[in-house]
C-alpha positions as CSV (number, residue, x, y, z in Angstrom):
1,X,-11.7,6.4,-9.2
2,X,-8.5,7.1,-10.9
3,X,-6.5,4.0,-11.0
4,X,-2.7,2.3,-12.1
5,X,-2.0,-0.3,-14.1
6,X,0.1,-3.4,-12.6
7,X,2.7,-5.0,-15.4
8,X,0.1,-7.6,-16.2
9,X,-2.1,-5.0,-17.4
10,X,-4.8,-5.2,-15.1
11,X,-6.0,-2.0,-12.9
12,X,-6.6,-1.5,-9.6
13,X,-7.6,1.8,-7.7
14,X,-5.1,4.0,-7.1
15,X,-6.6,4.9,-3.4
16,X,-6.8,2.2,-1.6
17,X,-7.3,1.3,2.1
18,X,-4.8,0.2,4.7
19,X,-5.3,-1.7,7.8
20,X,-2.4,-1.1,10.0
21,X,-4.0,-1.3,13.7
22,X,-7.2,-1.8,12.5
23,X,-9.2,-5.3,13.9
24,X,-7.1,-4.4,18.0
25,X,-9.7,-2.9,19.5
26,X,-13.4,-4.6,20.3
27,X,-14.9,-0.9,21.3
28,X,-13.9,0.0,17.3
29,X,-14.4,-2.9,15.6
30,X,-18.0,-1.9,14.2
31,X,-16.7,1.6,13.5
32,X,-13.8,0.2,11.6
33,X,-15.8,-2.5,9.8
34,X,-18.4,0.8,8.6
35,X,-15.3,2.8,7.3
36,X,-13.8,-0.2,5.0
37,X,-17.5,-0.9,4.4
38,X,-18.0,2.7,3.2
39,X,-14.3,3.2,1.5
40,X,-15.6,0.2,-0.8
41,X,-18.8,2.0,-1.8
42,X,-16.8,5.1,-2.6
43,X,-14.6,3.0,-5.0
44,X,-11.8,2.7,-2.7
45,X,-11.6,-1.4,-3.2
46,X,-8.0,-1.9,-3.3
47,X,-7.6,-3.5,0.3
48,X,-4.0,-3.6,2.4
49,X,-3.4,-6.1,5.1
50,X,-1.2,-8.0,6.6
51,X,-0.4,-11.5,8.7
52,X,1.6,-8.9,11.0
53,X,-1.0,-6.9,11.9
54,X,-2.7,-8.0,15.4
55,X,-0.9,-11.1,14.9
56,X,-4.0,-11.7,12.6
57,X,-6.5,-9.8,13.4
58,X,-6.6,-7.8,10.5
59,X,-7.1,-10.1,8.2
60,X,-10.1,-11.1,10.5
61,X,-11.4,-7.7,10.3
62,X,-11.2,-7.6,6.5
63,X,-12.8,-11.0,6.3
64,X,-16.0,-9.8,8.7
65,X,-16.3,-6.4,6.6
66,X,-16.2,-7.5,3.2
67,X,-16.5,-11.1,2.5
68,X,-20.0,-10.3,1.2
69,X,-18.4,-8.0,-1.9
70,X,-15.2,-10.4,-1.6
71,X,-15.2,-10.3,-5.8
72,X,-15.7,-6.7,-5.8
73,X,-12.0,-5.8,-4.0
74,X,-8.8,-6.0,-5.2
75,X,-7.1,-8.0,-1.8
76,X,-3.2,-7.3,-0.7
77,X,-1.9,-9.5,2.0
78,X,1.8,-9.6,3.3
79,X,3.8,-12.8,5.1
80,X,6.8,-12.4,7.2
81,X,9.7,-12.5,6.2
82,X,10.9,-15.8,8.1
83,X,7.9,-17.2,6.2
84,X,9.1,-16.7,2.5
85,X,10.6,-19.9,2.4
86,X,9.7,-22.7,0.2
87,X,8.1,-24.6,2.9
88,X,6.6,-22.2,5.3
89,X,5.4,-19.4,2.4
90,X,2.2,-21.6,1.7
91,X,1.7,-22.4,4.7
92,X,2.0,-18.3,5.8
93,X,-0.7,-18.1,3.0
94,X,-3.3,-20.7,3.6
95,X,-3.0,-19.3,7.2
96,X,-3.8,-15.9,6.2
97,X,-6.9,-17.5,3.5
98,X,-8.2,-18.6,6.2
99,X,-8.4,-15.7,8.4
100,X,-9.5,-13.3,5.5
101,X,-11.9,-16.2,4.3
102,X,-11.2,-16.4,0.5
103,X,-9.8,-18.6,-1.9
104,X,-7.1,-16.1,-3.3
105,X,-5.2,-13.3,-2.5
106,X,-4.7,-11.1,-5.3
107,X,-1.2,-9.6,-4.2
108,X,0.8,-11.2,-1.4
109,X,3.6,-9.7,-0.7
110,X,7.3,-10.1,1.0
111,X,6.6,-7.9,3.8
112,X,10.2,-6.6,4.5
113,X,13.4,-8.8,4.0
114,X,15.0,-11.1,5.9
115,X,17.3,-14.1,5.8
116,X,16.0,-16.0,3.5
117,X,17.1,-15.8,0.1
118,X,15.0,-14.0,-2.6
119,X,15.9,-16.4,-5.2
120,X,13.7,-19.1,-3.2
121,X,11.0,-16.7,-2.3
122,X,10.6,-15.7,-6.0
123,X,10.0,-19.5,-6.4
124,X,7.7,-20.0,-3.5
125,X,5.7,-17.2,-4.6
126,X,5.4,-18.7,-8.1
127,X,4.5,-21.8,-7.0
128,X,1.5,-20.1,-5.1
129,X,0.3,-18.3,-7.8
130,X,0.8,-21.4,-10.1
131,X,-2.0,-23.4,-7.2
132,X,-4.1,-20.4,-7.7
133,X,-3.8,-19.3,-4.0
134,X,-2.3,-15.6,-5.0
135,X,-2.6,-13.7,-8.6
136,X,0.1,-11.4,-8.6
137,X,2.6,-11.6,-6.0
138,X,5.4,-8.4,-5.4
139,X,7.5,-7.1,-2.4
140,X,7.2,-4.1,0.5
141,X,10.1,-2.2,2.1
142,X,12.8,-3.2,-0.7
143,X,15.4,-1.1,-1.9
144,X,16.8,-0.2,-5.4
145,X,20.1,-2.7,-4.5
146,X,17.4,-5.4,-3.3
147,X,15.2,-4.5,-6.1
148,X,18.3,-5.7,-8.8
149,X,19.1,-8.3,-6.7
150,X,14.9,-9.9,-6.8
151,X,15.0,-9.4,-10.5
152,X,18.4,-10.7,-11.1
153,X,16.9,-13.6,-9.2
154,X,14.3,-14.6,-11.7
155,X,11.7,-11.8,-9.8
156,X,10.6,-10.7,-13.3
157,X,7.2,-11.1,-12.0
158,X,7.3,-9.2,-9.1
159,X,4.1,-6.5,-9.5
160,X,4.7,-3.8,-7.1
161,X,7.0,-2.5,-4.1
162,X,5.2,-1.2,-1.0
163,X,7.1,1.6,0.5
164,X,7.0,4.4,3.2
165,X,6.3,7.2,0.5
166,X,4.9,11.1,1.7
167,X,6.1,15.0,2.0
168,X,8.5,14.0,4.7
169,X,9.9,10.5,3.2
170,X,11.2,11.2,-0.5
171,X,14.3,9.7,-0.8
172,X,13.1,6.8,-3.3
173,X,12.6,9.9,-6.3
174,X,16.5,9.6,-5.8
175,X,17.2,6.1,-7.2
176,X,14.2,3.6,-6.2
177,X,10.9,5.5,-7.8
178,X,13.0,6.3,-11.3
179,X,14.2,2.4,-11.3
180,X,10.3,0.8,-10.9
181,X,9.4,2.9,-13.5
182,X,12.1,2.0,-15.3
183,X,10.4,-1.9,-14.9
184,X,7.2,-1.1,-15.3
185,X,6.3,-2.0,-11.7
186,X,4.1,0.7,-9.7
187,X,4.7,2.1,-6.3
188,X,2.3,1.4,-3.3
189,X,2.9,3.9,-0.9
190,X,2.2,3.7,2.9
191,X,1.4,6.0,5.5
192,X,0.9,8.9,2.7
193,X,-0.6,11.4,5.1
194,X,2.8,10.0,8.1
195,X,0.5,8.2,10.5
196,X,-1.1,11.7,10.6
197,X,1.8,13.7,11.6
198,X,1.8,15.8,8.7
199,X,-2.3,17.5,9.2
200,X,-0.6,20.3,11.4
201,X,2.1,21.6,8.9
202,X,1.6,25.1,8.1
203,X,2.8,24.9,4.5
204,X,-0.7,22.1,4.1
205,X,-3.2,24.1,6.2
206,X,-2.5,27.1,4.2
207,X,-3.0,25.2,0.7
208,X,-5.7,23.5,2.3
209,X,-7.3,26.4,3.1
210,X,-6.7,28.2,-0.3
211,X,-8.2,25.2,-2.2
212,X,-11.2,24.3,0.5
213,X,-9.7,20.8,1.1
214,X,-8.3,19.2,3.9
215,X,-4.6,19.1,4.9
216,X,-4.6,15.0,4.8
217,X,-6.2,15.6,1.3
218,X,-3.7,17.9,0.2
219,X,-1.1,15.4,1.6
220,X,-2.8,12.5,-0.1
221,X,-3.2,14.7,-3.6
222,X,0.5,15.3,-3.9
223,X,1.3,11.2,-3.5
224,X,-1.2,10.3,-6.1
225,X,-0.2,12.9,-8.8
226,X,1.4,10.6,-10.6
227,X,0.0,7.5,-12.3
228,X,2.0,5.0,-11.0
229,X,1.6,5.7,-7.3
230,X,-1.0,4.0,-5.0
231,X,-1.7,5.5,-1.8
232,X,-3.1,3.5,0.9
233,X,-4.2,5.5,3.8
234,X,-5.9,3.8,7.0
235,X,-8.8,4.8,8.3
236,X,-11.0,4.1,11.2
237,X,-14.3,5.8,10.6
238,X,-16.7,6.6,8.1
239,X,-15.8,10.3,8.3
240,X,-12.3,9.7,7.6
241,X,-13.0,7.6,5.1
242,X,-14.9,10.3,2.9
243,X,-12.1,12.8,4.0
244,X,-9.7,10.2,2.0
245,X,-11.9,9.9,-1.2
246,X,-11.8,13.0,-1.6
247,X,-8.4,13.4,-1.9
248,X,-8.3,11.5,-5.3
249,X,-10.3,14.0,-7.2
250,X,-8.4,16.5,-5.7
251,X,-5.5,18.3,-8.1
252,X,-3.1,20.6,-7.2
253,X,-2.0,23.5,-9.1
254,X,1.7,24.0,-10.1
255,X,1.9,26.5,-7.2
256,X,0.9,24.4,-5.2
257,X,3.0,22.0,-5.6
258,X,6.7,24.5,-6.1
259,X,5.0,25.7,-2.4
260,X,4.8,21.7,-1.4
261,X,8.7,21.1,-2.9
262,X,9.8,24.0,-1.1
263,X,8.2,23.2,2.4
264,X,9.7,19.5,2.0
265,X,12.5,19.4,-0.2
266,X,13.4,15.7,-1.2
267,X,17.0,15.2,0.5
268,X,20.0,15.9,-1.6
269,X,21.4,12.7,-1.7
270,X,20.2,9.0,-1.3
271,X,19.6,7.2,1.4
272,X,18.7,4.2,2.7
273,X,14.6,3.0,2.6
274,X,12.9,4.7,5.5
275,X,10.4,2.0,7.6
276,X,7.8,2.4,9.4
């Protein structure tokens, strides 16, 4: 598994898996709990959740699949934003260590932001990772301006920014993706593959086709060409798990991607962070 290094130093899988939706549904949960199960075995062990997702019942999820390998992952939780305070961050966290049954979180981050001021979530999340609840700590769904702001804030230890990254969402190459580099700090990039929309595109079936992959492997190849990206796809199956671990081996020729560019050409000018 081909893998990216946080500023610390330490490495973590550059495919990872995401759990968006995953831990709703009883009539999926044991198919769900075989794909993360599987995704782990494959090397995938980088592990994205949330306390937003199903209120929960993610974390739940994670907690049931793979608190048997619990030392063997690398786990990412997020808190709300109306929890980053200096009071209710720890409490956000021993909620959600509780839920995923473990006694760390080995990124937490700020899941989007709100009104709370960085400044005193930089603090709170030191102050976790000082107890030993979290290791690293970083931030999802910030812009370049907020990114300035968090370090101009004392964030210099902020490990990563999760962002909506893929074919159709390249506006952070403008401004955002140069300045992380810029800080050493990695990208994690969410819905890679667009919640799916992107399998039908022409311009992917008929690379897929030419190189005997998938679309979604094609789509997943392109974010993970370079070394500082992490992709974490979701999936809900073991099939669609193997589909994704492919995708990390997979590299595309410089035709391919001029033919990718050309088919989604990154907007002229930037723009504010897409969400999801």
């Amino acid at each position: 598994m081909m893998t990216v290094t946080l500023p610390g130093g330490e490495t973590i899988p550059a495919l990872g898996q995401g759990t968006w939706m995953l831990g709703e549904r009883a009539s999926e949960r044991k198919a769900e709990i075989a794909a993360l199960r599987s995704g782990v075995e494959l090397g995938m062990t980088l592990i994205d959740t949330a306390e937003m997702y199903g209120d929960g019942a993610s974390e739940i999820l994670v907690a049931e699949a793979l608190h048997s390998v619990r030392d063997d992952i690398f786990l990412v939780s997020k808190a709300y934003p109306q929890n980053a305070s200096r009071k209710r961050l720890e409490h956000a966290c021993d909620a959600s260590l509780d839920r995923l049954k473990t006694d760390r979180i080995d990124l937490y981050l700020l899941h989007w932001r709100g009104s709370v001021p960085l400044a005193e979530t930089v603090e709170a999340m030191e102050g976790l990772k000082t107890a030993g609840k979290i290791r690293h700590w970083g931030v999802s769904n910030l812009d370049t301006d907020d990114m300035g702001e968090l370090l101009a804030a004392g964030g210099g230890g902020c490990a990563t920014d999760q962002i909506l990254y893929n074919l159709t969402r390249r506006g952070p190459e403008h401004d955002l993706l140069p300045w992380l580099r810029q800080a050493h700090m990695p990208v994690m990039a969410y819905s890679p593959v667009e919640q799916g929309r992107l399998v039908s595109d022409r311009t992917l079936v008929r690379i897929a086709e030419t190189i005997g992959a998938t679309p979604a492997q094609v789509a997943l190849a392109w974010v993970l060409q370079n070394d500082d990206v992490i992709a974490i796809p979701k999936a809900g199956n073991v099939a669609h798990v193997q589909e994704n671990r492919v995708a990390a081996d997979l590299v595309l020729s410089r035709e391919d991607v001029a033919a990718l560019d050309a088919a989604f050409p990154r907007p002229k000018t930037a723009g504010p962070l897409e969400m999801l």
